[in-house]
N, C-alpha and C positions, 0 to 999 in steps of 0.2 A: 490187700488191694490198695494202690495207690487211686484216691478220687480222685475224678475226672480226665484220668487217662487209663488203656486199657493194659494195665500193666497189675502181678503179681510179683509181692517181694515175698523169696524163701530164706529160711536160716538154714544153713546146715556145717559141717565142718571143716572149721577157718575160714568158712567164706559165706556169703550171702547171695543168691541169681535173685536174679531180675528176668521176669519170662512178658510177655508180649502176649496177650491173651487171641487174638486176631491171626496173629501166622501160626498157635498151636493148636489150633482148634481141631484139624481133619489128619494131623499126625500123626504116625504113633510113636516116633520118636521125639517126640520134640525136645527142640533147644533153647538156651536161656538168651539173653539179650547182650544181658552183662554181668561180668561175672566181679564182685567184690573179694578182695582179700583181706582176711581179717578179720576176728578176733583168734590168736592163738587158744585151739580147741570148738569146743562147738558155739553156735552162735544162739544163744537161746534168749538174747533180747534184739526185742526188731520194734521198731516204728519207722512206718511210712506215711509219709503225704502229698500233697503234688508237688512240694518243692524240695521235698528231702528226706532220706531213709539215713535212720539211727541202727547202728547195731553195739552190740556187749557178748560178751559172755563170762561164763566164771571162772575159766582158766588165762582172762587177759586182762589186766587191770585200767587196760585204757578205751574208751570210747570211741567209735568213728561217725563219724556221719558225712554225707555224701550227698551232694547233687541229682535229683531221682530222675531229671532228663538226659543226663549227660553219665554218672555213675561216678562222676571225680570227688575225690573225697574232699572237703571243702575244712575240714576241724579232724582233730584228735586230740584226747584228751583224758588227765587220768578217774579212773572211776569218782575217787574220794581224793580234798587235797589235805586231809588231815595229816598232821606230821609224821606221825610213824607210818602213815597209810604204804608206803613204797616196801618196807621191812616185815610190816605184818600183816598187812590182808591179802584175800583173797581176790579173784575179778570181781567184774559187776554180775550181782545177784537180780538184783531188780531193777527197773528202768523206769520211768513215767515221762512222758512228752508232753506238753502246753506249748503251743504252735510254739514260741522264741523260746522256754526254757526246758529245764530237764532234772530231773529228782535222780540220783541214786543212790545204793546200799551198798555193801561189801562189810565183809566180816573180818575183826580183825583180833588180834589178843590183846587183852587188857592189860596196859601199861605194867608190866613187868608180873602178870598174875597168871594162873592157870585157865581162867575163866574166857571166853571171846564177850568182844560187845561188835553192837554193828555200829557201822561208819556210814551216816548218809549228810547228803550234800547237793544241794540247789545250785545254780546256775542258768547263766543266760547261755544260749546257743551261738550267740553272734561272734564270741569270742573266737579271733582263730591262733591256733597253735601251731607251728611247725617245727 
């Protein structure tokens, strides 16, 4: 739920709704508001809050996040910016949101070994990418 507006964020695949809690209340179809594209496969990292919904998943290695009044995506970005991270890991695994910054994980293979290690990485949100 986004606070303080009457709005729910869903994850589902490659995209994320936005539903309107207020026009779905007496429907039995109801519809989402706005619809996000992205992450390739399903979306199974989400943070919302009144100024902005984060999503991931583990089949895309990049991050979005998006304007929660509007649905414009405002950043992207790659999960890990560790070196080999492009070659060897996977999406984003985990997510954490602190209103401006953002933690994540991804699993990668260990510099030329059989074994994976994970790849996490801090940042601030303000950062935009295009």
């Amino acid at each position: 739920m986004v606070p303080s507006k009457p709005l729910i964020c869903t994850g589902g695949m490659g995209k994320s709704l936005i539903w309107d809690i207020r026009r779905n209340q007496e429907t039995l179809k109801p519809q989402s508001e706005v619809e996000l594209e992205g992450p390739d496969g399903p979306v199974t990292q989400l943070h919302a809050d009144r100024y902005k919904i984060v999503t991931g998943g583990p089949q895309d290695r990049f991050i979005n996040v998006w304007e929660a009044g509007t649905g414009t995506r405002t950043n992207s970005f790659v999960c890990s910016d560790h070196e080999d991270a492009e070659e060897t890991s996977s999406g984003c695994l985990v997510m954490a949101v602190d209103r401006a910054r953002i933690a994540t994980a991804t699993r990668g293979e260990g510099h030329g070994k059989t074994t994976l290690e994970s790849l996490i990485y801090i940042r601030g949100l303000e950062r935009r990418v295009t």
